[in-house]
C-alpha positions as CSV (number, residue, x, y, z in Angstrom):
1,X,-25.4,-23.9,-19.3
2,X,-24.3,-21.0,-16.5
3,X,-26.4,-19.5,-14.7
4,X,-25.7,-15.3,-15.3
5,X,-24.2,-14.0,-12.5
6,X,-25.8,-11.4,-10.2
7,X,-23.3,-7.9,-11.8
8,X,-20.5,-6.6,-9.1
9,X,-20.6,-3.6,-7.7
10,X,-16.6,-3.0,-6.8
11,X,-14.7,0.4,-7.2
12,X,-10.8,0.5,-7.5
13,X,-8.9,1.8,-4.2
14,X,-5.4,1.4,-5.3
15,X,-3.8,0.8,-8.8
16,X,-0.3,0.8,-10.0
17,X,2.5,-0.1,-12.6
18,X,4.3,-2.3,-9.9
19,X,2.0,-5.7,-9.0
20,X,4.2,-6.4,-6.3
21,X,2.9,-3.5,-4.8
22,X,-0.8,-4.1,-5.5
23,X,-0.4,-7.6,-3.9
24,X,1.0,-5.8,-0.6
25,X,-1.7,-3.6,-0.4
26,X,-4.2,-6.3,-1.0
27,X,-2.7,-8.5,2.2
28,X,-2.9,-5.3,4.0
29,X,-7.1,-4.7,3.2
30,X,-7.1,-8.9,3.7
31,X,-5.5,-8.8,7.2
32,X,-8.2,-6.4,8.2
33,X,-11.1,-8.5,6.6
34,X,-12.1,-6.3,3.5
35,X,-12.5,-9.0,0.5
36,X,-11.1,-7.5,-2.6
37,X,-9.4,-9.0,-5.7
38,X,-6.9,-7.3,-9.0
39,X,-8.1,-7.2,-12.0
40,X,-5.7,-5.9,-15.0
41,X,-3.1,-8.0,-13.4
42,X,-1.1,-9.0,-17.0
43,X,-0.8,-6.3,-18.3
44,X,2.2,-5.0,-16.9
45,X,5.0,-6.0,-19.1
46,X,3.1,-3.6,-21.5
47,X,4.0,-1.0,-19.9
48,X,5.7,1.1,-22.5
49,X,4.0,-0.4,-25.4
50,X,0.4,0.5,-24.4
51,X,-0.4,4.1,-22.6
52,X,0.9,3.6,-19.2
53,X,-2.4,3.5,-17.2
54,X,-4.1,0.7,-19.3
55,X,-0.9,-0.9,-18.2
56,X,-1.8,-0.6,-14.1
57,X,-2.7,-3.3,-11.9
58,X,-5.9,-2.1,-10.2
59,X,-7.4,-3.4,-6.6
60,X,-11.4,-3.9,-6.5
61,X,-13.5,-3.9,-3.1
62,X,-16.8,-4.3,-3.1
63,X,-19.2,-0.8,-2.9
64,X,-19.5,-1.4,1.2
65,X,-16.2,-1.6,2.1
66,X,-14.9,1.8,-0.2
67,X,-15.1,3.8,3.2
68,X,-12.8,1.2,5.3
69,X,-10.3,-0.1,2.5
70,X,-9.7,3.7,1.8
71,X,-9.2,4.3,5.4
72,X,-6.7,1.5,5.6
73,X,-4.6,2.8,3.0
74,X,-4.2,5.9,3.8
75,X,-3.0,4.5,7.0
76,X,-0.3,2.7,5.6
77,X,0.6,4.8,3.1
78,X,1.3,7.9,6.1
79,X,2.8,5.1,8.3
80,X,5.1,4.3,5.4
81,X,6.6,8.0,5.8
82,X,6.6,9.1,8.9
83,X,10.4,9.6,9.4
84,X,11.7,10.3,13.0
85,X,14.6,12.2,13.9
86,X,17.3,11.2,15.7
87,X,17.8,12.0,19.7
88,X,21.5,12.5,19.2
89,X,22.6,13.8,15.9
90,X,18.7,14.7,14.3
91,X,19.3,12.8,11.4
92,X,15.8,11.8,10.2
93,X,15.2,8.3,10.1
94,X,12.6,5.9,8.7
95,X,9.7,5.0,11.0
96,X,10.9,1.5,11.4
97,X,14.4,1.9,12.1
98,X,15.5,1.0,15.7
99,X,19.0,2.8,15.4
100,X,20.6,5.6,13.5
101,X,21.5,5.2,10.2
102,X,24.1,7.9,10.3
103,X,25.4,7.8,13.9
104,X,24.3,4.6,15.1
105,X,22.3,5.5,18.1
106,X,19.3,3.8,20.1
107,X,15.8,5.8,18.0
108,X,14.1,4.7,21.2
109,X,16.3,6.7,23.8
110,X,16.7,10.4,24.7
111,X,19.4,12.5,23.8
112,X,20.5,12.8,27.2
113,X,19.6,9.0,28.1
């Protein structure tokens, strides 16, 4: 017979529809050492057929890391749209781009450079 376990103490940071996405955000907390796991992880091809948030993948950290995984993904999240403009034409570009997506020019240089 089992042994009860000691009961979790873990509030959700991050949920969505798209698991993909849950699992990103996960190796993001992981690479900066906060434990966490998904629960609800099925359930999205129900999406549709139950109400959409039963259907959401959700990610768990334990009580002692809220603070810090919370931190982290904000982080990401503003990282992931910071656009830039560019030094010749002004064009605003994605954070990661190294060149122009609409003239082709170096992100990295000045307009006069």
């Amino acid at each position: 017979m089992k042994r009860p376990q000691a009961p979790r103490h873990e509030t959700v940071v991050f949920s969505s529809l798209n698991l993909a996405t849950v699992h990103l955000v996960r190796s993001t907390l992981t690479r900066e050492g906060i434990p966490s796991r998904i629960r609800r992880d099925h359930l999205g091809p129900l999406a549709g057929e139950t109400p959409m948030d039963d259907a959401r993948a959700e990610l768990l950290v334990p009580d002692a890391f809220v603070a810090e995984a919370t931190a982290v993904i904000d982080a990401a999240r503003q990282a992931d749209v910071s656009d830039r403009p560019c030094p010749a034409c002004g064009e605003a570009n994605p954070a990661t781009f190294e060149i122009c997506w609409q003239c082709g020019a170096d992100l990295d240089e000045d307009a006069d450079g």
